[in-house]
C-alpha atoms as an extended CHARMM CRD file, in Angstrom:
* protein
*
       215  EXT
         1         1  UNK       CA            109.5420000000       60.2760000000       14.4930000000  PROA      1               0.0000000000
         2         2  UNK       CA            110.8100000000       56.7110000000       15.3440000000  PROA      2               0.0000000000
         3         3  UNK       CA            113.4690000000       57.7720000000       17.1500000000  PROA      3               0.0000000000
         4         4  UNK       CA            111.2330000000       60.5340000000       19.1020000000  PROA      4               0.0000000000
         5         5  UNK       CA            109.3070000000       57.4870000000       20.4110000000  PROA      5               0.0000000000
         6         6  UNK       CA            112.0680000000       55.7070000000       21.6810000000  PROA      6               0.0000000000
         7         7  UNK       CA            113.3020000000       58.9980000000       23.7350000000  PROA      7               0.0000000000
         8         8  UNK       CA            109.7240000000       59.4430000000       25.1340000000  PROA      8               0.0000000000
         9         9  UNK       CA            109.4470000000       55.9820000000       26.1160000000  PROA      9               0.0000000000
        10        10  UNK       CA            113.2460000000       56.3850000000       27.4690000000  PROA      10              0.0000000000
        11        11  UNK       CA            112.1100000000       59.0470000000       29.3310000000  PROA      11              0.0000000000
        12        12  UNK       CA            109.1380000000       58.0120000000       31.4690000000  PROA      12              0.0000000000
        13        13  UNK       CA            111.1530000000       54.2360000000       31.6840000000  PROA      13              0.0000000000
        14        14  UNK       CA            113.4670000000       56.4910000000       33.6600000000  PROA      14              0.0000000000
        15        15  UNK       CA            110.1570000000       58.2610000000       35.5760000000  PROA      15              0.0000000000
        16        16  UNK       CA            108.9730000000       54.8610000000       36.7740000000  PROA      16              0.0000000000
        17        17  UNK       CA            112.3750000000       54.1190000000       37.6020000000  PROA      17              0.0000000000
        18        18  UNK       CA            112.1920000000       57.1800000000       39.9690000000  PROA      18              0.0000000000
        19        19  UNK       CA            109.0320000000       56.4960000000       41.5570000000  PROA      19              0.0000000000
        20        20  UNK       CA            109.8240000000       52.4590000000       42.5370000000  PROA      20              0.0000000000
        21        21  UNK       CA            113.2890000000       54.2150000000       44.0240000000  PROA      21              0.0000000000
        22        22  UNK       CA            111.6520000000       57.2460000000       45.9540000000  PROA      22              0.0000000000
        23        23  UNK       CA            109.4590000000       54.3690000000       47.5420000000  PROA      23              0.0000000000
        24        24  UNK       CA            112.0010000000       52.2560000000       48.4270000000  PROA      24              0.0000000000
        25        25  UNK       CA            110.3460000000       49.1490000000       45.8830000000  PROA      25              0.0000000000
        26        26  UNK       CA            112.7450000000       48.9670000000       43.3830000000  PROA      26              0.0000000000
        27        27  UNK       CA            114.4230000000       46.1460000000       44.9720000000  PROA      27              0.0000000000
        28        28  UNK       CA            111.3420000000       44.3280000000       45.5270000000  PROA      28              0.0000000000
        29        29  UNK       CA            109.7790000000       44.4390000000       42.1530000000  PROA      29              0.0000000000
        30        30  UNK       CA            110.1370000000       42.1610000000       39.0060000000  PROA      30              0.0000000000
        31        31  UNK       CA            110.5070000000       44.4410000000       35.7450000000  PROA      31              0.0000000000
        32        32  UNK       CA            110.1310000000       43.4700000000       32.1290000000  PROA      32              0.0000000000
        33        33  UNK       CA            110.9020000000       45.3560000000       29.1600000000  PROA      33              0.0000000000
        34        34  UNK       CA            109.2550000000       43.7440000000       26.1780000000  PROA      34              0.0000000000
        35        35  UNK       CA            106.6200000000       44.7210000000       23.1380000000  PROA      35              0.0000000000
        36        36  UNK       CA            103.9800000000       42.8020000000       21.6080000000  PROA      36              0.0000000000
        37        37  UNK       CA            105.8120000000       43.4440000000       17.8860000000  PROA      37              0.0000000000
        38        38  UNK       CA            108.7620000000       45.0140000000       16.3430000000  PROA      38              0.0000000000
        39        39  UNK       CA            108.0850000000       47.5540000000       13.0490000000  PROA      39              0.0000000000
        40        40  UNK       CA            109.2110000000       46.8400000000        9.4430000000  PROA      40              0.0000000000
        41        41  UNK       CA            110.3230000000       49.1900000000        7.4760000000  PROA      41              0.0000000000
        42        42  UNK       CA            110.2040000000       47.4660000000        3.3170000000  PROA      42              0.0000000000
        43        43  UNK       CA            112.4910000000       44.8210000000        4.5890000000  PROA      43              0.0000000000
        44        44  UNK       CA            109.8850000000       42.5540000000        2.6940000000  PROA      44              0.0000000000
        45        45  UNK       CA            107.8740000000       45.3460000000        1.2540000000  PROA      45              0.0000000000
        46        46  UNK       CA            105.8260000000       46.6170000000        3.5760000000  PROA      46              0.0000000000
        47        47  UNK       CA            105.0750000000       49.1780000000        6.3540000000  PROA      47              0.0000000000
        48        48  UNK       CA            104.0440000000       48.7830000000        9.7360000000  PROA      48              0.0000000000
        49        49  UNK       CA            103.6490000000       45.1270000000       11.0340000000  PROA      49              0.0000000000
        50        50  UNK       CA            101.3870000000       43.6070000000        9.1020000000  PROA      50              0.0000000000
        51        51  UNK       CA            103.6950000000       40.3340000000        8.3380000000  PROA      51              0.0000000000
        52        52  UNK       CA            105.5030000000       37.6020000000       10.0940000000  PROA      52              0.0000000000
        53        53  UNK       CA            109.1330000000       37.7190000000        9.3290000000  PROA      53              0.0000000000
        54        54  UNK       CA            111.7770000000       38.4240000000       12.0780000000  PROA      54              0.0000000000
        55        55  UNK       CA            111.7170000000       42.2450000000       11.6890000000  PROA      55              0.0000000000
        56        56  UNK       CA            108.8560000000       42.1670000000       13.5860000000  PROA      56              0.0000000000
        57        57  UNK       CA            108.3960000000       38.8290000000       15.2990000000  PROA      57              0.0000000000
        58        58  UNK       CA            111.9720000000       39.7580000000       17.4640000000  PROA      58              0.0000000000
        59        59  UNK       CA            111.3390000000       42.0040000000       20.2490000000  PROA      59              0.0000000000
        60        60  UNK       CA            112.9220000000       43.2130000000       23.3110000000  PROA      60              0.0000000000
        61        61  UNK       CA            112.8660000000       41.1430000000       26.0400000000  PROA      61              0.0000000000
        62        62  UNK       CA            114.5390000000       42.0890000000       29.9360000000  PROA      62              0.0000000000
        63        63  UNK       CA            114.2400000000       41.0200000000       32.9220000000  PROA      63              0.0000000000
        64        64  UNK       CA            115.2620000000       42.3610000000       35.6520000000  PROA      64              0.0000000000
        65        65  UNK       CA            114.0460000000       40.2780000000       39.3070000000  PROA      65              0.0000000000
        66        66  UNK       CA            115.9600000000       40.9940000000       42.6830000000  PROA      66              0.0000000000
        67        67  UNK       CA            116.3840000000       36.8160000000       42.9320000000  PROA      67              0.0000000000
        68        68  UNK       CA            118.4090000000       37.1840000000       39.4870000000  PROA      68              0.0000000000
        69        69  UNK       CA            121.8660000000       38.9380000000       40.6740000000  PROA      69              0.0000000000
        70        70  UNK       CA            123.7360000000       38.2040000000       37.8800000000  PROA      70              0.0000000000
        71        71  UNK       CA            123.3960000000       39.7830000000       34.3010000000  PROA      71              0.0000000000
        72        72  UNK       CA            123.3360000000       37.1480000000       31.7290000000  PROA      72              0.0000000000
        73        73  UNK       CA            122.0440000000       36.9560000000       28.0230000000  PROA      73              0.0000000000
        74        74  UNK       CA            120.3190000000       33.9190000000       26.7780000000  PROA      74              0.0000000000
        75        75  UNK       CA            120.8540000000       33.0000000000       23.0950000000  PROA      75              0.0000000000
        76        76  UNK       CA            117.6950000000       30.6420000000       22.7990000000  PROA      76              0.0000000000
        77        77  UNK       CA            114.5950000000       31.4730000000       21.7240000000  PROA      77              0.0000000000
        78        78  UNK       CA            111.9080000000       32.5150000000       24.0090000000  PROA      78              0.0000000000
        79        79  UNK       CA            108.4090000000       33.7760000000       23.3930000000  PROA      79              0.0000000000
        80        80  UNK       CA            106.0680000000       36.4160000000       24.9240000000  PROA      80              0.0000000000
        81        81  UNK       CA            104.2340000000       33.4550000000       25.8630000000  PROA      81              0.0000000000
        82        82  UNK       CA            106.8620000000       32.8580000000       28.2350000000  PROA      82              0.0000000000
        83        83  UNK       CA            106.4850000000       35.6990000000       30.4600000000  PROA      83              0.0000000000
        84        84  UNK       CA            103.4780000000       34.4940000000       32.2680000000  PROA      84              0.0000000000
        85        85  UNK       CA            104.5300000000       31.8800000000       33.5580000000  PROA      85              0.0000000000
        86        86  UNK       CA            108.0620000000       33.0050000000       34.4070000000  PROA      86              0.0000000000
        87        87  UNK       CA            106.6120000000       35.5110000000       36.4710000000  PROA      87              0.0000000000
        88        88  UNK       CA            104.6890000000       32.9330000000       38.2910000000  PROA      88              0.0000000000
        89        89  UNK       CA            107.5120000000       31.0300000000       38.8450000000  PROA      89              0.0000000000
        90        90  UNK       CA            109.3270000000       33.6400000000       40.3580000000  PROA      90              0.0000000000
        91        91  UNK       CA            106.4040000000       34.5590000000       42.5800000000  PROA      91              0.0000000000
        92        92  UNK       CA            106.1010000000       30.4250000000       43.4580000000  PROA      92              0.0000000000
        93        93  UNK       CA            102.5350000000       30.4270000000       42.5590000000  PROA      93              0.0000000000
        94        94  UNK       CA            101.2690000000       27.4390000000       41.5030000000  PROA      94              0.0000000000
        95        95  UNK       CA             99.1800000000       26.8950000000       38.2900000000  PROA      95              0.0000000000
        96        96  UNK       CA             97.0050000000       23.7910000000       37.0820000000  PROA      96              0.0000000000
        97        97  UNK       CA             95.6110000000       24.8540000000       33.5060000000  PROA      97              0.0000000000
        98        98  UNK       CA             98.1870000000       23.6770000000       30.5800000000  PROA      98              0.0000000000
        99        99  UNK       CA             99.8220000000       26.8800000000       28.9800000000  PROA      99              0.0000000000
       100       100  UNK       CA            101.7610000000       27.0720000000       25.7580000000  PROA      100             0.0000000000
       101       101  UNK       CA            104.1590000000       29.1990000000       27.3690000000  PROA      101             0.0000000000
       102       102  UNK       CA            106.7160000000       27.8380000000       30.0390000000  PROA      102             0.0000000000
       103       103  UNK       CA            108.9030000000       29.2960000000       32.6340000000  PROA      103             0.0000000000
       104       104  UNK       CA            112.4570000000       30.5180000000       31.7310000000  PROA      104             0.0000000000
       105       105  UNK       CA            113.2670000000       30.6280000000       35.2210000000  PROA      105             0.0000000000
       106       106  UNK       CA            115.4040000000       27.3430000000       34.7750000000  PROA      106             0.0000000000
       107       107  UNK       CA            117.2590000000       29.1400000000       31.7680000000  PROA      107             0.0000000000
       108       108  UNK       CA            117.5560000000       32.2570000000       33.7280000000  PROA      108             0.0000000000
       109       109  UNK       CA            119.6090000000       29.8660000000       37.1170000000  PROA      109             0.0000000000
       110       110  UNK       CA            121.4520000000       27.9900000000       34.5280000000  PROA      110             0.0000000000
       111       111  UNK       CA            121.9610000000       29.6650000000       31.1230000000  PROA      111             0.0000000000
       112       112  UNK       CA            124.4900000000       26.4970000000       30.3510000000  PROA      112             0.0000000000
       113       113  UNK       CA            122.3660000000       24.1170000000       30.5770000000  PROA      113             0.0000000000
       114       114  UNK       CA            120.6370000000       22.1380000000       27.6930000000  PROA      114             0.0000000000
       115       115  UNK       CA            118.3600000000       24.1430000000       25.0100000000  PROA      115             0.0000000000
       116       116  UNK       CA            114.7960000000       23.5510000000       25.1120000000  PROA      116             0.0000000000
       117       117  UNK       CA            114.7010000000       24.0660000000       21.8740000000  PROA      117             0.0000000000
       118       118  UNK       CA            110.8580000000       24.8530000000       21.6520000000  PROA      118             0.0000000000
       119       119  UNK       CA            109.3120000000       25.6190000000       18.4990000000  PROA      119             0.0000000000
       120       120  UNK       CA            107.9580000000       29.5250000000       18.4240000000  PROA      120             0.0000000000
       121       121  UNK       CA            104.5840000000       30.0660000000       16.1700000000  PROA      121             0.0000000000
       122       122  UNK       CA            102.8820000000       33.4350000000       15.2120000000  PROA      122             0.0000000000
       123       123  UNK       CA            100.0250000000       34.3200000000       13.1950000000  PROA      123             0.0000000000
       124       124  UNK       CA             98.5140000000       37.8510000000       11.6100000000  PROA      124             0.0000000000
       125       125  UNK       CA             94.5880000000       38.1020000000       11.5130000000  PROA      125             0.0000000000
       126       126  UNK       CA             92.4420000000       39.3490000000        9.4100000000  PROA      126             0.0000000000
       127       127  UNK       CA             89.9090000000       42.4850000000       10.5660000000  PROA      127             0.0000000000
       128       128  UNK       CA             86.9280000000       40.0440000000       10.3620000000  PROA      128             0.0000000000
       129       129  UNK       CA             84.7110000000       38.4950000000       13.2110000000  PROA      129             0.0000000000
       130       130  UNK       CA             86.1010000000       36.5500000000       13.9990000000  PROA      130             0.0000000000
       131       131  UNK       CA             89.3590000000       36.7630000000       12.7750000000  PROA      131             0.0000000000
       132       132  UNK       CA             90.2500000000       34.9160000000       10.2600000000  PROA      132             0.0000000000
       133       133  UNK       CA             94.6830000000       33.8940000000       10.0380000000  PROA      133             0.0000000000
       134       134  UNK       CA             96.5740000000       34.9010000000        7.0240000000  PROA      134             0.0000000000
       135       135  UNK       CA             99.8940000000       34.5290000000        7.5600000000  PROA      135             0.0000000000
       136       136  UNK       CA            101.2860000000       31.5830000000        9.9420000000  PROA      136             0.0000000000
       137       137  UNK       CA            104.6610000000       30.6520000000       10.5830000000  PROA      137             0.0000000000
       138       138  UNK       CA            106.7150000000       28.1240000000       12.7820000000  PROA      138             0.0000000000
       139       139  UNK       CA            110.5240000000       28.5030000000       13.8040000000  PROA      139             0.0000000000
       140       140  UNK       CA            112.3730000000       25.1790000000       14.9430000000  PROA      140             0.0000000000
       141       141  UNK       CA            115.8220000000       24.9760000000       15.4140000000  PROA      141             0.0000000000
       142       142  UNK       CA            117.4780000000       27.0820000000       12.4150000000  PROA      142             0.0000000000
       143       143  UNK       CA            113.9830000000       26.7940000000       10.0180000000  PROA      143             0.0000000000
       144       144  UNK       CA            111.4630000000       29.1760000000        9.3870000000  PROA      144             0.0000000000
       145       145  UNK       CA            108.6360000000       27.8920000000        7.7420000000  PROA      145             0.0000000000
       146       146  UNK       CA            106.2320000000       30.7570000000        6.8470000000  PROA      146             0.0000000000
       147       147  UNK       CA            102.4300000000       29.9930000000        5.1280000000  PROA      147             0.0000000000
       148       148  UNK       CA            100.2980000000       32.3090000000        3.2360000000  PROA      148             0.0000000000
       149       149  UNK       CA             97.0430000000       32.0580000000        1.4690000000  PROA      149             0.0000000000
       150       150  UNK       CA             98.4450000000       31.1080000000       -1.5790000000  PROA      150             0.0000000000
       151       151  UNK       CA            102.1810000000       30.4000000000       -0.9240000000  PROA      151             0.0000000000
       152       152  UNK       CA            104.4270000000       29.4390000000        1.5040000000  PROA      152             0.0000000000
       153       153  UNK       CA            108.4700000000       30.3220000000        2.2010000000  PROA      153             0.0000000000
       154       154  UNK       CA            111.0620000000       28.4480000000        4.2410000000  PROA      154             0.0000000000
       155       155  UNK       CA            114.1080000000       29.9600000000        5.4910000000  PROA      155             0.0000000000
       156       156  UNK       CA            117.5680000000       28.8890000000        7.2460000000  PROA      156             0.0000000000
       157       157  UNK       CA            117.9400000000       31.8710000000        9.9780000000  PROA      157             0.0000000000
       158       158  UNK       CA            121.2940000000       30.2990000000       10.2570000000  PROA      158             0.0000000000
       159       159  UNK       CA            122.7390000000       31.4440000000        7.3440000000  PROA      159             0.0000000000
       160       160  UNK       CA            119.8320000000       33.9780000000        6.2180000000  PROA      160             0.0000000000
       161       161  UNK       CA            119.1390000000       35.8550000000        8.8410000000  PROA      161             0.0000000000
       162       162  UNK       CA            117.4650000000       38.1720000000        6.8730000000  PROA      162             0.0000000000
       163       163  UNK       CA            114.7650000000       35.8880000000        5.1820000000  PROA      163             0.0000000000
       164       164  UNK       CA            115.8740000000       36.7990000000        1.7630000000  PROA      164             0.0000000000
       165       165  UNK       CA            116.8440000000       32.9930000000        0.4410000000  PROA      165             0.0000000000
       166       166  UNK       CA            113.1580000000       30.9450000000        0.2770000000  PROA      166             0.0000000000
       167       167  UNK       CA            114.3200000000       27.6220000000        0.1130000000  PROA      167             0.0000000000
       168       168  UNK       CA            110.6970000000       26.3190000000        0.1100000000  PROA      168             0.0000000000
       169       169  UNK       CA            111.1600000000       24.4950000000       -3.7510000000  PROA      169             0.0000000000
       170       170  UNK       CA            114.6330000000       22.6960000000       -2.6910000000  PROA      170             0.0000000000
       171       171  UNK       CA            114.0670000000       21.4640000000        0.7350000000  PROA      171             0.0000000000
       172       172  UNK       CA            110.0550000000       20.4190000000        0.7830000000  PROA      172             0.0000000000
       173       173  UNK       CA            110.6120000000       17.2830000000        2.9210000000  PROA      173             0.0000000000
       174       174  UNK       CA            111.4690000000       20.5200000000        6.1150000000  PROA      174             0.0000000000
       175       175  UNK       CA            108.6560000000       22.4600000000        5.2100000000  PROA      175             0.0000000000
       176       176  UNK       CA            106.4050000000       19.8980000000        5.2940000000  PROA      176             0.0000000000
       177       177  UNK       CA            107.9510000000       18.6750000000        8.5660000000  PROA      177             0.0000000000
       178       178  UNK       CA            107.0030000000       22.0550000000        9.7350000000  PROA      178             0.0000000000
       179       179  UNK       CA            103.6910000000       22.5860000000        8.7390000000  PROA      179             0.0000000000
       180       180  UNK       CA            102.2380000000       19.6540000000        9.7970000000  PROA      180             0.0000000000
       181       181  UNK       CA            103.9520000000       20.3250000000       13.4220000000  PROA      181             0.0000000000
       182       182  UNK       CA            102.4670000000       24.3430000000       12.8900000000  PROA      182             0.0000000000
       183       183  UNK       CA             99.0520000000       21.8030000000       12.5000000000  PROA      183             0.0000000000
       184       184  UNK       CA             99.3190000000       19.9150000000       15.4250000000  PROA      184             0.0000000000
       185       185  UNK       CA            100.2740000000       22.7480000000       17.7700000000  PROA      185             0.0000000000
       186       186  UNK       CA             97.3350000000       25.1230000000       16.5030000000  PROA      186             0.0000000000
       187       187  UNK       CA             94.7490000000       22.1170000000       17.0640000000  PROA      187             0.0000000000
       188       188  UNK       CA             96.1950000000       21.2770000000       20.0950000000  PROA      188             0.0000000000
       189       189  UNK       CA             92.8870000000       21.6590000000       22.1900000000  PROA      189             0.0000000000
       190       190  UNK       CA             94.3300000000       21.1490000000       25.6000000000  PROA      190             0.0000000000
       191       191  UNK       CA             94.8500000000       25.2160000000       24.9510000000  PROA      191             0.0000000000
       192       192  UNK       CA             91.6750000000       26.1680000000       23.5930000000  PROA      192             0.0000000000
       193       193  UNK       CA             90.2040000000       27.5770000000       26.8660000000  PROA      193             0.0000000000
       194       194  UNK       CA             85.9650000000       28.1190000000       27.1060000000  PROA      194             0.0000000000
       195       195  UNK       CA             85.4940000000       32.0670000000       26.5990000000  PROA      195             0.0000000000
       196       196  UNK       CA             84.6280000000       34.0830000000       30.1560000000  PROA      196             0.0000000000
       197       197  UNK       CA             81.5190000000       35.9650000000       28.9870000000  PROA      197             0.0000000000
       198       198  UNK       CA             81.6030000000       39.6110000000       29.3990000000  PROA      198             0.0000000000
       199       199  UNK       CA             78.8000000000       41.9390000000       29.8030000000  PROA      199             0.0000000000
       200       200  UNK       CA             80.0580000000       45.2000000000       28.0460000000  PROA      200             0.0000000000
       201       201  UNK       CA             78.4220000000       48.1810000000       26.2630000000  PROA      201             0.0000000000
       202       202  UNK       CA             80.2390000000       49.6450000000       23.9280000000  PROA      202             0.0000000000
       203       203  UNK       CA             79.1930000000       52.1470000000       21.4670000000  PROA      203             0.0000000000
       204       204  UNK       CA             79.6170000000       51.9920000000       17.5180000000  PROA      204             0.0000000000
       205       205  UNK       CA             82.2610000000       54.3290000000       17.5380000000  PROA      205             0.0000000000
       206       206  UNK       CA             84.1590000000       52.4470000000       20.1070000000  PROA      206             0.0000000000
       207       207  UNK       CA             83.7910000000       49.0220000000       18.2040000000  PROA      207             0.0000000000
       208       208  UNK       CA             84.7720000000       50.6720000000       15.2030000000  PROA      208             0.0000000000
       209       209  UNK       CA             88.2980000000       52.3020000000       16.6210000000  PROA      209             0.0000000000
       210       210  UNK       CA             89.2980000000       49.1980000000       18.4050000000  PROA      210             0.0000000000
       211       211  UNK       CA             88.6800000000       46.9710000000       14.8180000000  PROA      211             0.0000000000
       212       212  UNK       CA             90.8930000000       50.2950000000       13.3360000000  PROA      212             0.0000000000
       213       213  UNK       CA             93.4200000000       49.2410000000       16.2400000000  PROA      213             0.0000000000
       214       214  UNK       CA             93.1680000000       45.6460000000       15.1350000000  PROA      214             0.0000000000
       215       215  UNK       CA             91.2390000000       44.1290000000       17.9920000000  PROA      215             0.0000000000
């Protein structure tokens, strides 16, 4: 079934492909091929993606632009909160609010060049209202630090790419580096942005299936 997904996405990638071609836009358009998670399959015990370790953190991520000629990789991490503003970038369009995210287009002209180095953060909700975080987790440099409710587990991607080893007991002084950085990002209020009331009526049944979707 997983792999039935993957040729029916495949498939209409290659429709859309078609269409931007027939109408002569292909080489005017900016594409990205990305996800909003990957799928675990008992890597850590569970179905779905219901946790926070790499298996579903990592996701695709391609861009193609007609300003980018070359094809390059970049070995760095990058987050989905990235795209925004690279697209931006790309487009020149200025922006004034502060975003979490920045723009890889300096990456992208010079792969070489120095590593941000940028911590990456993630959380899983609970189905509450509001939503309540369960899981958290920070990456830095090689660490992983990932908190629970009750626990909390610190990896070296490095040499445990997996996330089998938690080295949480022997090497406290780096998780606690971590989590108080995790703190200080979350509470950062300069990205807390006043919510844009909207005026929607939705039904029971439509509340209901979007909490079943996780919304």
């Amino acid at each position: 079934m997983y792999d039935g997904e993957i040729k029916y996405l495949d498939e209409f990638i290659g429709r859309l492909q078609g269409v931007l071609e027939e109408n002569n836009l292909l080489e005017n358009t900016i594409i990205i091929f990305t996800a909003d998670h990957g799928e675990e399959f008992y890597e850590h015990g569970k179905f779905t993606h219901i946790q926070v370790y790499n298996e579903v953190l990592k996701v695709p991520f391609i861009l193609r632009a007609p300003s980018a000629k070359e094809k390059i990789e970049i070995s760095q991490y990058v987050t989905t909160l990235d795209i925004m503003p690279t697209i931006m970038d790309f487009l020149n369009i200025p922006f004034s609010v502060p975003l979490r995210g920045r723009s890889l287009l300096p990456i992208i002209q010079n792969p070489s060049g120095e590593e941000m180095n940028l911590p990456i953060i993630a959380q899983q909700y609970e189905q509450n209202i509001p939503p309540i975080p369960f899981c958290q987790t920070i990456i830095k440099g090689r660490y992983k630090l990932i908190l629970k409710k009750s626990s909390q587990e610190l990896y070296d991607l490095d040499s445990d790419p997996k996330e089998m080893l938690n080295l949480n007991e022997k090497m406290k002084d780096i998780s606690g580096k971590l989590s108080n950085e995790l703190q200080k990002l979350l509470d950062d209020r300069q990205y807390i942005y006043k919510p844009i009331p909207l005026n929607l009526n939705l039904s029971e049944d439509k509340i209901q299936n979007l909490r079943s979707l996780g919304y």
